[in-house]
N, CA, C and O atoms as a printed pandas DataFrame, in Angstrom:
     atom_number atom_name residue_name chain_id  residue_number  x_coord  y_coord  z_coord
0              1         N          UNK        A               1   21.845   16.454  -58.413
1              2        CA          UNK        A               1   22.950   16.960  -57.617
2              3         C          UNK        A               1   23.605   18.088  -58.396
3              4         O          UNK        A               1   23.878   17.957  -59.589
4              5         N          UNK        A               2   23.868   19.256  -57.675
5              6        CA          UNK        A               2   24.352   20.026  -58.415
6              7         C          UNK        A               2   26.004   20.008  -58.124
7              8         O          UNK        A               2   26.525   19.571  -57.098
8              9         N          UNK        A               3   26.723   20.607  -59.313
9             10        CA          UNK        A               3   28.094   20.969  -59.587
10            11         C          UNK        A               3   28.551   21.569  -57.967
11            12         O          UNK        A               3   29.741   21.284  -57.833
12            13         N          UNK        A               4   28.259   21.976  -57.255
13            14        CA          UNK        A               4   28.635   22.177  -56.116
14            15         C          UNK        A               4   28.444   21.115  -55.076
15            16         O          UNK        A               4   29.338   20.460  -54.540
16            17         N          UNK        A               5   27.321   21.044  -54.893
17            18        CA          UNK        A               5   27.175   19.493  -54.008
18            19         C          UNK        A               5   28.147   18.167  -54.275
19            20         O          UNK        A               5   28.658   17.450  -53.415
20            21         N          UNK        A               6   28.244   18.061  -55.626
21            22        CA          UNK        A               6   28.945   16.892  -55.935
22            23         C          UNK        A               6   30.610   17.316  -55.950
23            24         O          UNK        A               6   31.381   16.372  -56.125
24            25         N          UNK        A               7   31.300   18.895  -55.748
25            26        CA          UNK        A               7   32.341   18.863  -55.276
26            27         C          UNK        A               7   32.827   18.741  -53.789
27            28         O          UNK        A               7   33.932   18.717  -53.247
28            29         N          UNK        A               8   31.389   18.665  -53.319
29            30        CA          UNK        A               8   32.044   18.430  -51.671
30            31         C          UNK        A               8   31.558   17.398  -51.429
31            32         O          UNK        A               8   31.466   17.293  -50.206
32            33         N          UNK        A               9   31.073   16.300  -52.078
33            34        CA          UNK        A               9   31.185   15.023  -52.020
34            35         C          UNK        A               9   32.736   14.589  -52.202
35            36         O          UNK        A               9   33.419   14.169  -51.268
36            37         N          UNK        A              10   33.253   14.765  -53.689
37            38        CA          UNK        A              10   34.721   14.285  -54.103
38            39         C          UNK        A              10   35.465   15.430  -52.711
39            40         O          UNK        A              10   36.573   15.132  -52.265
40            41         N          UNK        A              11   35.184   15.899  -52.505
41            42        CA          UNK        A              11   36.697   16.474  -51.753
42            43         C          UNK        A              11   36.390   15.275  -50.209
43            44         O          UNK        A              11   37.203   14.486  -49.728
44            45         N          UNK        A              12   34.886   15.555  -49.739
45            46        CA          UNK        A              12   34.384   14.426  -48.705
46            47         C          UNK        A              12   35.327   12.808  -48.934
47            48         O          UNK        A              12   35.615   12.003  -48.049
48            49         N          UNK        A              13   35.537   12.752  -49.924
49            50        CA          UNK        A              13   35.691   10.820  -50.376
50            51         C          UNK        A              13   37.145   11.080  -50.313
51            52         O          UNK        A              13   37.838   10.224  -49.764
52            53         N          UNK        A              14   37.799   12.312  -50.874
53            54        CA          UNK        A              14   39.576   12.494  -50.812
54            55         C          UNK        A              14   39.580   12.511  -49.445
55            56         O          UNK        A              14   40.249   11.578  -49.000
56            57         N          UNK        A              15   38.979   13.372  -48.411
57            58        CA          UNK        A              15   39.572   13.042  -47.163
58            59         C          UNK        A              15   39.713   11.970  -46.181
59            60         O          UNK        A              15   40.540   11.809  -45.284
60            61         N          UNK        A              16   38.351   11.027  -46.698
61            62        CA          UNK        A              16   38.211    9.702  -46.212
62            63         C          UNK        A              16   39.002    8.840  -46.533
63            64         O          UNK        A              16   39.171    7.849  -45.823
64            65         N          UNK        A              17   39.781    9.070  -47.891
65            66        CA          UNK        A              17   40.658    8.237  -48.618
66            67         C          UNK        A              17   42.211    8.341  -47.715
67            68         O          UNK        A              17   43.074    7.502  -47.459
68            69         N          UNK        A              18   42.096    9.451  -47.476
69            70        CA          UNK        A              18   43.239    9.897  -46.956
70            71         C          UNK        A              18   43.749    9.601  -45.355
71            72         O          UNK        A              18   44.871    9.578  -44.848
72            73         N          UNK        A              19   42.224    9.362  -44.743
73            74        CA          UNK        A              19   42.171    9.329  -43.467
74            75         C          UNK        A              19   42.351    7.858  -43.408
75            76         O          UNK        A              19   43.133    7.466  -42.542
76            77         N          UNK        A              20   41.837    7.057  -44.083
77            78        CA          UNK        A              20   42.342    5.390  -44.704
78            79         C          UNK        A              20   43.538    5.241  -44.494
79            80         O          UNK        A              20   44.104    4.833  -43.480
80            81         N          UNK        A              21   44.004    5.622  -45.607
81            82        CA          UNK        A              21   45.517    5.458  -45.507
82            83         C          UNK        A              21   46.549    5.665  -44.648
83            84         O          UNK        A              21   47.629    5.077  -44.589
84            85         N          UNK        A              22   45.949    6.912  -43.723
85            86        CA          UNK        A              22   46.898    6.803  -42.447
86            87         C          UNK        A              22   46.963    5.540  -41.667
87            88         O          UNK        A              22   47.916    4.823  -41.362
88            89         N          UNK        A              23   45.304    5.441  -41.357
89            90        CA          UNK        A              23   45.488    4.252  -40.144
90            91         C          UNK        A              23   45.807    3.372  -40.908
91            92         O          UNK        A              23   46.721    2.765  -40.349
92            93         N          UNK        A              24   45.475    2.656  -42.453
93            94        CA          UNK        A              24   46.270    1.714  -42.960
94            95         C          UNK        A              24   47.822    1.990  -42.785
95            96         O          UNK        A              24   48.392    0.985  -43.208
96            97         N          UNK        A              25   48.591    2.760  -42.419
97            98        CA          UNK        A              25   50.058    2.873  -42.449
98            99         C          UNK        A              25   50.510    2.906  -41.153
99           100         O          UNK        A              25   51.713    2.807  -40.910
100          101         N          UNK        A              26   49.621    3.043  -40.230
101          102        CA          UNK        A              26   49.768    3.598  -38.918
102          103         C          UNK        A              26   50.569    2.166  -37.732
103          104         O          UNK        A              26   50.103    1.184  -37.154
104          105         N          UNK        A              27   51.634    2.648  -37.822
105          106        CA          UNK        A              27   52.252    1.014  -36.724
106          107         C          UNK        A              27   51.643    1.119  -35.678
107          108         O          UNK        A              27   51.476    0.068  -35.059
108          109         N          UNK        A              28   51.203    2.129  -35.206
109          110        CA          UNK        A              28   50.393    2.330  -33.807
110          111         C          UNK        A              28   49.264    1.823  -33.593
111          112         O          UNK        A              28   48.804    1.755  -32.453
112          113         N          UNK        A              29   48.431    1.246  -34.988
113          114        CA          UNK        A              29   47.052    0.993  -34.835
114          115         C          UNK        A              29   47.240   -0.731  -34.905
115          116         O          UNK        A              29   48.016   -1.401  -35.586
116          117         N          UNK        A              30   45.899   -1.265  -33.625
117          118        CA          UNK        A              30   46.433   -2.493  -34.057
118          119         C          UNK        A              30   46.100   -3.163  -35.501
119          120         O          UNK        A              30   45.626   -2.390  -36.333
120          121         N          UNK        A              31   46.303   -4.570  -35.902
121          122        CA          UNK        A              31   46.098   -5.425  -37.139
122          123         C          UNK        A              31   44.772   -5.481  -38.127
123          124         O          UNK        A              31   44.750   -5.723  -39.334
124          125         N          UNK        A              32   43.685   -5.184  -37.243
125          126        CA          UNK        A              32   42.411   -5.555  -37.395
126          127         C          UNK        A              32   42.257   -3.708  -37.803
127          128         O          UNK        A              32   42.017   -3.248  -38.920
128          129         N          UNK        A              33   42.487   -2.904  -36.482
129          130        CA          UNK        A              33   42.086   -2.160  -37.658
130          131         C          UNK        A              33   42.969   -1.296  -39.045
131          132         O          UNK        A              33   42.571   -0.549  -39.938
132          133         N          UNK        A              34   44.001   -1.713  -38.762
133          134        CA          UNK        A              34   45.065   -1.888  -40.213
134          135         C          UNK        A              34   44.207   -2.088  -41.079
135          136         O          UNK        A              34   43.769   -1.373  -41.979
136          137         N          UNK        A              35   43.903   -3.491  -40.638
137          138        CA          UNK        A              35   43.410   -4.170  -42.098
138          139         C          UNK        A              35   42.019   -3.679  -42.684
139          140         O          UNK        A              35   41.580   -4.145  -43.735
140          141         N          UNK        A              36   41.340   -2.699  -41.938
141          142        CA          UNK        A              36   39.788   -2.511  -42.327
142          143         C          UNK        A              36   40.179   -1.340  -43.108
143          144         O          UNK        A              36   39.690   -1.054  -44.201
144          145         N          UNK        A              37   41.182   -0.603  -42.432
145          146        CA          UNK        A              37   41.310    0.917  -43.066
146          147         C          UNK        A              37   41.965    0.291  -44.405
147          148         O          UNK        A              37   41.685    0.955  -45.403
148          149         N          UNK        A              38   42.508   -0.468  -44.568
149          150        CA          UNK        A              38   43.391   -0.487  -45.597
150          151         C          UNK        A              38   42.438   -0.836  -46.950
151          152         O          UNK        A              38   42.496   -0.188  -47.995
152          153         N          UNK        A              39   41.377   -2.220  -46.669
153          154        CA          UNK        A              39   40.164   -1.705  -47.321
154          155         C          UNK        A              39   39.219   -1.144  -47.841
155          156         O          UNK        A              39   38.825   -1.191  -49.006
156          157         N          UNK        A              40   38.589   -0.239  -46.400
157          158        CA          UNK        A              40   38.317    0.840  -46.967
158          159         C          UNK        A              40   38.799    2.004  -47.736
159          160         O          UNK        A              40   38.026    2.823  -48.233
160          161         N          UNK        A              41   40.574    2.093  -47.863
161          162        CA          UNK        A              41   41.023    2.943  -48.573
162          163         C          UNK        A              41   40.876    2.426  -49.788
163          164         O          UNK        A              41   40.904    3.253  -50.699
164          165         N          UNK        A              42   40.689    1.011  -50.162
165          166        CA          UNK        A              42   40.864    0.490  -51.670
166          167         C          UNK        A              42   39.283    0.761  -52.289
167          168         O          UNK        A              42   38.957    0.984  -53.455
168          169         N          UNK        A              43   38.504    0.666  -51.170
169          170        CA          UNK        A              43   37.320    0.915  -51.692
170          171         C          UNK        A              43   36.820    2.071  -51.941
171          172         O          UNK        A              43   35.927    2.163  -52.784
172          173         N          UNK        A              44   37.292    3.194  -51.259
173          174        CA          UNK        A              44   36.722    4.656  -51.402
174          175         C          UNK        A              44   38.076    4.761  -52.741
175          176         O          UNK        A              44   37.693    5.270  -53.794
176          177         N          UNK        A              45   39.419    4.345  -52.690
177          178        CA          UNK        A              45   40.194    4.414  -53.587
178          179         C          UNK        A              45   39.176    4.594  -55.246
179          180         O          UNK        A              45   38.941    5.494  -56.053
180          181         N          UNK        A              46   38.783    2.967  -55.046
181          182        CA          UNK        A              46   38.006    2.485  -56.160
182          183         C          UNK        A              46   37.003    3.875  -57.322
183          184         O          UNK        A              46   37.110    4.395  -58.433
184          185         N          UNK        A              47   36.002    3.917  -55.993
185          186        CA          UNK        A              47   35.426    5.285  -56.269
186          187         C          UNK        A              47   36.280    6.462  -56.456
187          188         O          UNK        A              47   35.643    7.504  -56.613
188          189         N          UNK        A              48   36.882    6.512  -56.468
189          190        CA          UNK        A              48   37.653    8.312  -56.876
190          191         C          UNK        A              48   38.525    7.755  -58.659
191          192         O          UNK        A              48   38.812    8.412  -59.660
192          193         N          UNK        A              49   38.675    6.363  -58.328
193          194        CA          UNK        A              49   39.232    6.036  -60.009
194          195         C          UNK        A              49   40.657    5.860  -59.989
195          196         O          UNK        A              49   41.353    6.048  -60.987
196          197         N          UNK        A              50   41.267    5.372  -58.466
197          198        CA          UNK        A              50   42.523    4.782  -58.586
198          199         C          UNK        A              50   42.369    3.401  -58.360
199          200         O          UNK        A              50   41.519    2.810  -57.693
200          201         N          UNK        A              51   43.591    2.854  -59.206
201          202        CA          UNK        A              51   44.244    1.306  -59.276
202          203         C          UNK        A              51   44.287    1.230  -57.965
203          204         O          UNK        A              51   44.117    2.153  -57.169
204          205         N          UNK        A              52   44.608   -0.329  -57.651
205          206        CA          UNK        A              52   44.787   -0.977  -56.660
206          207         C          UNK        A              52   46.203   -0.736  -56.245
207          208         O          UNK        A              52   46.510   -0.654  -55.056
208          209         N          UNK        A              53   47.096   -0.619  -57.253
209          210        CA          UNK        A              53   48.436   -0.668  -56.705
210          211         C          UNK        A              53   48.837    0.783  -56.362
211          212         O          UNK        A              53   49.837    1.008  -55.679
212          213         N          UNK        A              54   48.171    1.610  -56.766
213          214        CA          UNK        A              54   48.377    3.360  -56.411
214          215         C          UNK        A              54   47.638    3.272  -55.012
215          216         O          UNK        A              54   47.891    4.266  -54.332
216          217         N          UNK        A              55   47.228    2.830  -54.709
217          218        CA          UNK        A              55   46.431    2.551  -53.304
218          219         C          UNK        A              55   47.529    2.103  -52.131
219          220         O          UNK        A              55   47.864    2.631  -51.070
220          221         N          UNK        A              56   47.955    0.811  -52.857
221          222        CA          UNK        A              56   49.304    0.260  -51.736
222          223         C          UNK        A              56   50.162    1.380  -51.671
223          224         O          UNK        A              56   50.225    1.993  -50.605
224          225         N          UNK        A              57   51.006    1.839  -52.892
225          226        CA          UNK        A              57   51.591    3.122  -53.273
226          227         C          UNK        A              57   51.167    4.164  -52.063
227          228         O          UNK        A              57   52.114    4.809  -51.614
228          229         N          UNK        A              58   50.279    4.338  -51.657
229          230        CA          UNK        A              58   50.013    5.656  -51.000
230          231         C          UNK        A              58   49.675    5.258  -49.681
231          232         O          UNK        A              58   49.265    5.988  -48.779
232          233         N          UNK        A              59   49.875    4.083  -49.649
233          234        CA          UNK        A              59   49.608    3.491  -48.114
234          235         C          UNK        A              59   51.293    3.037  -47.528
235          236         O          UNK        A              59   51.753    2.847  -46.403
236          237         N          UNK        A              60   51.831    2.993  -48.803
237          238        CA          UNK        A              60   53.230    2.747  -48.167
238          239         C          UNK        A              60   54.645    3.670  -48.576
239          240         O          UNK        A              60   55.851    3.568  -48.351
240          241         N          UNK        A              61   53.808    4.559  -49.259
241          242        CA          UNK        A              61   54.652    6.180  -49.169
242          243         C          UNK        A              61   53.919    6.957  -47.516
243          244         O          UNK        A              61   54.473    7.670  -46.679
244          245         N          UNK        A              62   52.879    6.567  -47.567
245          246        CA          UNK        A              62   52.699    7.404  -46.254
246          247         C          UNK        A              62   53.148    6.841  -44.931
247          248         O          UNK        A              62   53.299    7.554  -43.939
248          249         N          UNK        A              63   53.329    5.724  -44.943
249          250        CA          UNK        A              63   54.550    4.568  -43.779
250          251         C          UNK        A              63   55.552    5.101  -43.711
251          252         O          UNK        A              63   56.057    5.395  -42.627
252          253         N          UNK        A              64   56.159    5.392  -44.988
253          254        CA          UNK        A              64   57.559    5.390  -44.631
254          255         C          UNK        A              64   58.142    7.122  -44.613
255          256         O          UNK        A              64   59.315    7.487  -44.689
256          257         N          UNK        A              65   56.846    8.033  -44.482
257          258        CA          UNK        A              65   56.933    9.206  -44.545
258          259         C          UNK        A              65   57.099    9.307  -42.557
259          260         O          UNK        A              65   57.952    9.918  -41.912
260          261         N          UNK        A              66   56.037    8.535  -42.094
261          262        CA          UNK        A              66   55.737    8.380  -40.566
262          263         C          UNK        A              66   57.205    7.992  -39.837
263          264         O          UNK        A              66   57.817    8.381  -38.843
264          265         N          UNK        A              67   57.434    6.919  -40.994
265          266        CA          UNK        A              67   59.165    6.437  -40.516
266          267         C          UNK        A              67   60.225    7.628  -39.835
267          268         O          UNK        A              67   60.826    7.720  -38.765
268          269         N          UNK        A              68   60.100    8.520  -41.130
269          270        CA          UNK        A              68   61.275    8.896  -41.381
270          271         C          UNK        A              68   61.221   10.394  -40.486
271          272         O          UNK        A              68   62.155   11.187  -40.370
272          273         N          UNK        A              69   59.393   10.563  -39.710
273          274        CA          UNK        A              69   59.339   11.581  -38.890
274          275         C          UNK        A              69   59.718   11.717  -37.652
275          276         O          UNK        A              69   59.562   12.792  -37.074
């Protein structure tokens, strides 16, 4: 894999991470899939090399960002 390929992988896994975390934060989405995104954010989390609790962190800074819109 070259130095280019493997940066649009990591930017690929940041947006998935990111796209996680919405619907994990999302009051609009129902429970079930809350709960898958919220997983999968810990798991693509995992891979990029964040903690578990920077994960909740960014799942519940981005809640209360939705809140406050």
């Amino acid at each position: 894999m070259t130095e280019q390929e493997a940066m649009r992988v990591a930017e690929r896994a940041e947006g998935l991470y990111h796209r996680a975390v919405q619907y994990a934060a999302g009051k609009e989405h129902g429970a079930e899939l809350r709960f898958r995104a919220e997983r999968d954010a810990h798991i693509i989390g995992q891979i990029l090399g964040k903690e578990y609790l920077d994960v909740i962190a960014d799942i519940e800074t981005y809640a209360n960002k939705e809140v406050q819109s």
